[in-house]
N, CA, C and O of each residue as an XYZ file, in Angstrom:
444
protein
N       0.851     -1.170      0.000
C       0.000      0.000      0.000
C       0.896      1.233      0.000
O       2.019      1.362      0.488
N       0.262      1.968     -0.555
C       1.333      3.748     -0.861
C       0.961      4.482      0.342
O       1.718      5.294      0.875
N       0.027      4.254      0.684
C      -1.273      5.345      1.651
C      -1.756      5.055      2.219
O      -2.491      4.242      1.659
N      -2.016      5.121      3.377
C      -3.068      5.029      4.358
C      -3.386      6.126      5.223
O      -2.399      6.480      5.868
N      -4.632      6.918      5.505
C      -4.799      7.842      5.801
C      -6.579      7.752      6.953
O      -7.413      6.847      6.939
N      -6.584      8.649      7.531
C      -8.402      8.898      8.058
C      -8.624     10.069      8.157
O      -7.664     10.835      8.078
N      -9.886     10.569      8.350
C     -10.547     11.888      8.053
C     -10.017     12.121      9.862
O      -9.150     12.961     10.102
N     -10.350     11.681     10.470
C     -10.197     12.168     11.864
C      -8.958     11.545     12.678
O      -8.880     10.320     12.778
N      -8.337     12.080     13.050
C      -6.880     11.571     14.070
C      -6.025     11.486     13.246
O      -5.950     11.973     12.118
N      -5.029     10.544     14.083
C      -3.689     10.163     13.550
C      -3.108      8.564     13.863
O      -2.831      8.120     14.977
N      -3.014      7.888     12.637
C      -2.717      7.071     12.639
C      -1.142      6.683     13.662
O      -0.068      7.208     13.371
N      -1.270      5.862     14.646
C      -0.477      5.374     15.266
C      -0.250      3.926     15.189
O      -1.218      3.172     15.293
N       1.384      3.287     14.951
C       1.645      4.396     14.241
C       1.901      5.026     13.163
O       1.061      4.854     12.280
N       2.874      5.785     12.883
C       2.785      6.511     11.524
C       2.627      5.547     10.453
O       3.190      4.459     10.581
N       1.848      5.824      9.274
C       1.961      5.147      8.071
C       3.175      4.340      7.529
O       3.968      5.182      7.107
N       3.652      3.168      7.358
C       4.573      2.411      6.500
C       4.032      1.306      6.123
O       3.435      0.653      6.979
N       4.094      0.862      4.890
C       3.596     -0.170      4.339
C       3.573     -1.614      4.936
O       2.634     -2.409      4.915
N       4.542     -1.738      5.353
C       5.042     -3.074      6.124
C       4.652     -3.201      7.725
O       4.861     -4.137      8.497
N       4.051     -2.005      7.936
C       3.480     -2.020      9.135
C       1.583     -2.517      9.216
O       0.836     -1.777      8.576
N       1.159     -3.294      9.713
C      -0.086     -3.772      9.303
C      -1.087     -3.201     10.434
O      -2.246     -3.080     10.039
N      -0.875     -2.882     11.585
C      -1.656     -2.982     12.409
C      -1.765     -1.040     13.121
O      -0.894     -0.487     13.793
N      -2.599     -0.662     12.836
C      -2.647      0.776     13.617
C      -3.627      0.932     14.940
O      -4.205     -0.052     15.403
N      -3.784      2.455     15.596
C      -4.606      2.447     16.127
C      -4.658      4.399     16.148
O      -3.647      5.095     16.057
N      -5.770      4.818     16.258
C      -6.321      5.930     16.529
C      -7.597      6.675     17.350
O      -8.799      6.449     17.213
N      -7.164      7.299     17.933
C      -7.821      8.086     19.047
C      -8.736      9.459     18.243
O      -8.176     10.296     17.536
N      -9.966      9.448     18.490
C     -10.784     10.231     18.035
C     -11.502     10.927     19.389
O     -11.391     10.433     20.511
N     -12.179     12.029     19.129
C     -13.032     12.631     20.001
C     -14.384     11.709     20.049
O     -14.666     10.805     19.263
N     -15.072     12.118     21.060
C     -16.210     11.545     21.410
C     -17.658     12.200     20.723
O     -18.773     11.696     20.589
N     -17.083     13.642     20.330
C     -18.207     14.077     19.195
C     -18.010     13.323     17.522
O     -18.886     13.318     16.658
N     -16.706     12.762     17.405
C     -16.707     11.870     16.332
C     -17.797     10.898     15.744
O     -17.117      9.895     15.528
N     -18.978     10.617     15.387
C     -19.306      9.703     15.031
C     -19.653      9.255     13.423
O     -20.775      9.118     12.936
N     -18.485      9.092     12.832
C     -17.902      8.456     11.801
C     -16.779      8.905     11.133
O     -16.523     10.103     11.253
N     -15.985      8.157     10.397
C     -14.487      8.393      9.837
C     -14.724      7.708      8.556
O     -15.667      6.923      8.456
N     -13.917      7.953      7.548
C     -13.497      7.908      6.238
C     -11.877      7.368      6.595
O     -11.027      7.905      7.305
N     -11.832      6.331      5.952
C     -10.417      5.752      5.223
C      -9.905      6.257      3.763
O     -10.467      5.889      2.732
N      -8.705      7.196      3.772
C      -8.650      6.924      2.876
C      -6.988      5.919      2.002
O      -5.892      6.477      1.966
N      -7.156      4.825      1.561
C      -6.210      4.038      1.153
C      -5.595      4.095     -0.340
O      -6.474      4.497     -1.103
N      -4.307      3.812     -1.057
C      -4.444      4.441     -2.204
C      -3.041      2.654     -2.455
O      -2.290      2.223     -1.580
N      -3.188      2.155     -3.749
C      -2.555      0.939     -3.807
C      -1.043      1.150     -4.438
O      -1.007      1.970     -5.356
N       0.278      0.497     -4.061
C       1.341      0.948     -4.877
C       1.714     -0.420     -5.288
O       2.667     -0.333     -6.062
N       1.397     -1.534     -5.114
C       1.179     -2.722     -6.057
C       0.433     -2.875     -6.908
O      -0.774     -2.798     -6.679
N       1.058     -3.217     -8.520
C      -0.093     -3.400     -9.506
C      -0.208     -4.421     -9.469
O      -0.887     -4.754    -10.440
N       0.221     -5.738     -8.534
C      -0.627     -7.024     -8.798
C      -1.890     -6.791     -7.628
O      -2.912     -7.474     -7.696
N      -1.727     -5.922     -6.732
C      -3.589     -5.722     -6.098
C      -3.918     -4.597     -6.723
O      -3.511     -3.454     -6.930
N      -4.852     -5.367     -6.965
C      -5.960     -3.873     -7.597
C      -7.285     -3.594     -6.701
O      -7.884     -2.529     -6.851
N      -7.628     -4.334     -5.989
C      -8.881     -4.428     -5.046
C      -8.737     -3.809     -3.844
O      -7.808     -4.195     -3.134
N      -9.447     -2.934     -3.451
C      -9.515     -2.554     -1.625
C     -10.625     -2.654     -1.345
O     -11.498     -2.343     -2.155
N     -10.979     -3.230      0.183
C     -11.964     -3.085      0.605
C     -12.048     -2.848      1.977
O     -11.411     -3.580      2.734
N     -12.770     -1.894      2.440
C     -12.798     -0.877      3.840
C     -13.888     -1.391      4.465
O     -14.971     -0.918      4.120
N     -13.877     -2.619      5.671
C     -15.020     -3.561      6.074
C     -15.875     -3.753      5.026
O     -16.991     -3.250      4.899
N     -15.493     -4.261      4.517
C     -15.966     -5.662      3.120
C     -16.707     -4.120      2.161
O     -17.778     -4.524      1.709
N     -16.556     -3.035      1.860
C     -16.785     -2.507      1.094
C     -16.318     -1.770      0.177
O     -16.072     -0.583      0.389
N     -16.113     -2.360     -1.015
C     -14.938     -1.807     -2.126
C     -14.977     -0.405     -2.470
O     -15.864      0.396     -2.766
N     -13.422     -0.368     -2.301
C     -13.366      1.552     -2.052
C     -11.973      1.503     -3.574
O     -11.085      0.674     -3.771
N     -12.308      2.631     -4.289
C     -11.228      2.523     -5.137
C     -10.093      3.532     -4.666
O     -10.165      4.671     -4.203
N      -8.757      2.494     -5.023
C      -7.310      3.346     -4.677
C      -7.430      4.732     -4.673
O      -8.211      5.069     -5.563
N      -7.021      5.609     -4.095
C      -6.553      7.018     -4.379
C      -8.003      7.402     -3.633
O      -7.963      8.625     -3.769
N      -9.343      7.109     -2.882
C     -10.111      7.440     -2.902
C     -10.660      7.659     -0.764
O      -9.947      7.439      0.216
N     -11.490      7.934     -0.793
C     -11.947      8.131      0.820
C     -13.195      6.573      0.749
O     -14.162      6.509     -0.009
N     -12.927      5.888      1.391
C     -14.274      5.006      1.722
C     -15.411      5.803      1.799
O     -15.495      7.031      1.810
N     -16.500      4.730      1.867
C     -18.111      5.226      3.208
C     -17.545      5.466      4.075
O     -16.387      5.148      4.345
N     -18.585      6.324      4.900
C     -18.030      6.710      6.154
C     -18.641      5.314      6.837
O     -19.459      4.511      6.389
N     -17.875      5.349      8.171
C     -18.044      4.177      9.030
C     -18.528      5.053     10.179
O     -18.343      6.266     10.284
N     -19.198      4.224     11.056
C     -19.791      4.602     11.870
C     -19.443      4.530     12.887
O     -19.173      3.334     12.780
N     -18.982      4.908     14.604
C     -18.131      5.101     15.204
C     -18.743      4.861     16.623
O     -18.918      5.971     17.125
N     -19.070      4.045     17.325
C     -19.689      3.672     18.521
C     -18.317      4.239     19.235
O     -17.212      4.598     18.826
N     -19.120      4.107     20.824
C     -18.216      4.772     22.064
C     -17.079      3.613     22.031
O     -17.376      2.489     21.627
N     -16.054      3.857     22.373
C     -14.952      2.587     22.704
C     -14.243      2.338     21.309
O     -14.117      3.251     20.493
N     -13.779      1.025     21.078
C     -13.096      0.275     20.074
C     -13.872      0.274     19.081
O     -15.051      0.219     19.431
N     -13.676      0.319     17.742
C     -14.002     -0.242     16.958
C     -12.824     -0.540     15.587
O     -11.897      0.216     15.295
N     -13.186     -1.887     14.864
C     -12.120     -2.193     14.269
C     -12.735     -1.687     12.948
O     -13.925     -1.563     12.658
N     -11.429     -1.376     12.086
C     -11.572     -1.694     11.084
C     -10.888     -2.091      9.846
O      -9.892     -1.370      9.770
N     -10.935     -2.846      8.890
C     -10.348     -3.724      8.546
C      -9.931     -3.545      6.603
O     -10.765     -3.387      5.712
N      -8.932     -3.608      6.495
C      -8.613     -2.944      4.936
C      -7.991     -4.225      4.351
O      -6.958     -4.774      4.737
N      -8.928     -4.656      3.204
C      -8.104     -5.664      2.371
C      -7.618     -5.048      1.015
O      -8.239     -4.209      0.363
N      -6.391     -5.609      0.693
C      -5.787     -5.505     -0.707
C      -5.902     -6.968     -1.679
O      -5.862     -7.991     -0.995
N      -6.014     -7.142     -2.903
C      -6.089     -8.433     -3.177
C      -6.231     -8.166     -4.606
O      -6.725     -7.094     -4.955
N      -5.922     -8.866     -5.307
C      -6.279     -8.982     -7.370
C      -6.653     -9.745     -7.759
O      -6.158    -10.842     -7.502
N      -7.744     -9.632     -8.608
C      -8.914    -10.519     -9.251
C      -8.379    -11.770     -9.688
O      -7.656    -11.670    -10.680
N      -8.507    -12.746     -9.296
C      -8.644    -14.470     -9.157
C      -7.409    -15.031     -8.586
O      -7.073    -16.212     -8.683
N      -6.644    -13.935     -7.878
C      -6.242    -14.395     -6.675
C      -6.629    -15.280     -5.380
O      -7.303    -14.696     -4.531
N      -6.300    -16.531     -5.152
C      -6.929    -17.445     -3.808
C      -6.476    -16.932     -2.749
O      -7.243    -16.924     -1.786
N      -5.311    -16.433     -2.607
C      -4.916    -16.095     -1.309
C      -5.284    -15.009     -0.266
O      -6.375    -14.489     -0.498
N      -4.724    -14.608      0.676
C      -5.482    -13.661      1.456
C      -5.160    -12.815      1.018
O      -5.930    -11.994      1.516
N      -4.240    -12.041      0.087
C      -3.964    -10.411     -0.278
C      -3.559     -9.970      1.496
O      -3.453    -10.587      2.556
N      -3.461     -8.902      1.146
C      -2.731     -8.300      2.472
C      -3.969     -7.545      3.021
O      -4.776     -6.967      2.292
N      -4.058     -7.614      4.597
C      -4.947     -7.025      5.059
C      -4.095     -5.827      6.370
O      -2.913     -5.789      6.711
N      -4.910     -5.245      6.688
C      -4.181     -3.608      7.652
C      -5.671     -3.708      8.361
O      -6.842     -3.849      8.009
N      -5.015     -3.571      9.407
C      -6.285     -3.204     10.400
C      -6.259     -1.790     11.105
O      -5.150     -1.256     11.132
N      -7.170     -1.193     11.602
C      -6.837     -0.283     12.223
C      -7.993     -0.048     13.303
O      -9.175     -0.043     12.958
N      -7.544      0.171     14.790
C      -8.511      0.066     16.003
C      -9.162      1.539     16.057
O      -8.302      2.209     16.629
N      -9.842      2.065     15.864
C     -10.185      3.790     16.183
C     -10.895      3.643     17.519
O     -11.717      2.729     17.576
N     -10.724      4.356     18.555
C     -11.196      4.427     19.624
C     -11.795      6.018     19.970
O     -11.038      6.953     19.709
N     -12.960      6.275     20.472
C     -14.021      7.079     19.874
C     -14.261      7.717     21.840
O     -15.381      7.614     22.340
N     -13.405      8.146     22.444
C     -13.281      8.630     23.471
C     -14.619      8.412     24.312
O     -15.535      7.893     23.675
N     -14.879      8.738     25.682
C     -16.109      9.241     26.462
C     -15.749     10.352     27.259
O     -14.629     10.440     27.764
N     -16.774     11.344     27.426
C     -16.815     12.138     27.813
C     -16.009     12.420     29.008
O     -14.963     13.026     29.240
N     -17.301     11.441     30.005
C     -16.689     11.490     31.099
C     -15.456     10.843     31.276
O     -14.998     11.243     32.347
N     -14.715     10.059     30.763
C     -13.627      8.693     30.770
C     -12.857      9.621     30.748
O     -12.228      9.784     31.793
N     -12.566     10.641     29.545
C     -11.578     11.837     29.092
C     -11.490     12.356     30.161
O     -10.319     12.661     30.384
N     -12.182     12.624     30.984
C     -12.095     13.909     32.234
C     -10.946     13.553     33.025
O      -9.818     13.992     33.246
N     -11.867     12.331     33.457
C     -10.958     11.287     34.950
C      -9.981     10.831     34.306
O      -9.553      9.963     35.067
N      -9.062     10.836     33.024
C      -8.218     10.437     32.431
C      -7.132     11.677     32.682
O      -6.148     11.677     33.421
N      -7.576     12.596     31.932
C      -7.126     13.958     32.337
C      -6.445     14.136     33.665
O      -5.253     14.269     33.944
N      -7.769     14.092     34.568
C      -7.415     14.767     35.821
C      -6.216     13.692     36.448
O      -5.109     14.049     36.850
N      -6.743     12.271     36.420
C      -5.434     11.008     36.584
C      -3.920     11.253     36.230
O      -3.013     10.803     36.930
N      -3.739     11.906     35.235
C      -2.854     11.889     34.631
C      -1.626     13.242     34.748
O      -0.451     13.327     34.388
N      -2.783     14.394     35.584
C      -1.930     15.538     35.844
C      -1.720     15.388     37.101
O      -0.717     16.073     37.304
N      -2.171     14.720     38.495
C      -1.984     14.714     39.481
C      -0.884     15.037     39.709
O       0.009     14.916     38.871
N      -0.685     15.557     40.980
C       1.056     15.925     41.170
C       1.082     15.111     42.431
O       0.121     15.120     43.200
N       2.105     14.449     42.642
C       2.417     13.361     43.955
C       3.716     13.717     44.747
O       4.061     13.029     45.707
């Protein structure tokens, strides 16, 4: 893959091809994100952004973004290929309000 990108946050961590697994932190007014993936292999020509084919160079559907974890899952692959093609996952985690606070305040304590 050339690209991997989202409308909201920052991929952690940073983008490299050979890296498969991300994760990103969104706000809690977030509810949905865009992938956008772009292919630098011409033997895959296929992407799909939770089983829904998104073309290279392009932004997916938006996905929909519940409180907590949610996965989501990017395949690469070329037409009558058997094998798995390469897949990238990426965890987006969609903050809570209150969680953020007591996270906050946890975290500045002075001891």
């Amino acid at each position: 893959m050339a690209e991997l990108t989202v409308s909201s946050g920052k991929l952690s961590p940073a983008f490299a091809s050979s890296t498969y697994d991300y994760r990103v932190k969104v706000s809690e007014s977030t509810k949905s994100i865009l992938v956008y993936a772009s292919i630098s292999d011409p033997a895959a020509s296929n992407i799909s952004v939770n089983s829904l084919a998104t073309m290279s160079g392009s932004f997916s559907p938006p996905i929909s973004l519940n409180y907590g974890e949610n996965p989501v899952e990017i395949l690469l692959w070329s037409p009558g290929y058997t094998g798995p093609g390469h897949k990238y996952s990426i965890i987006i985690f969609r903050g809570y309000l209150l969680l953020n606070f007591y996270l906050f305040k946890i975290e500045n304590l002075d001891y």
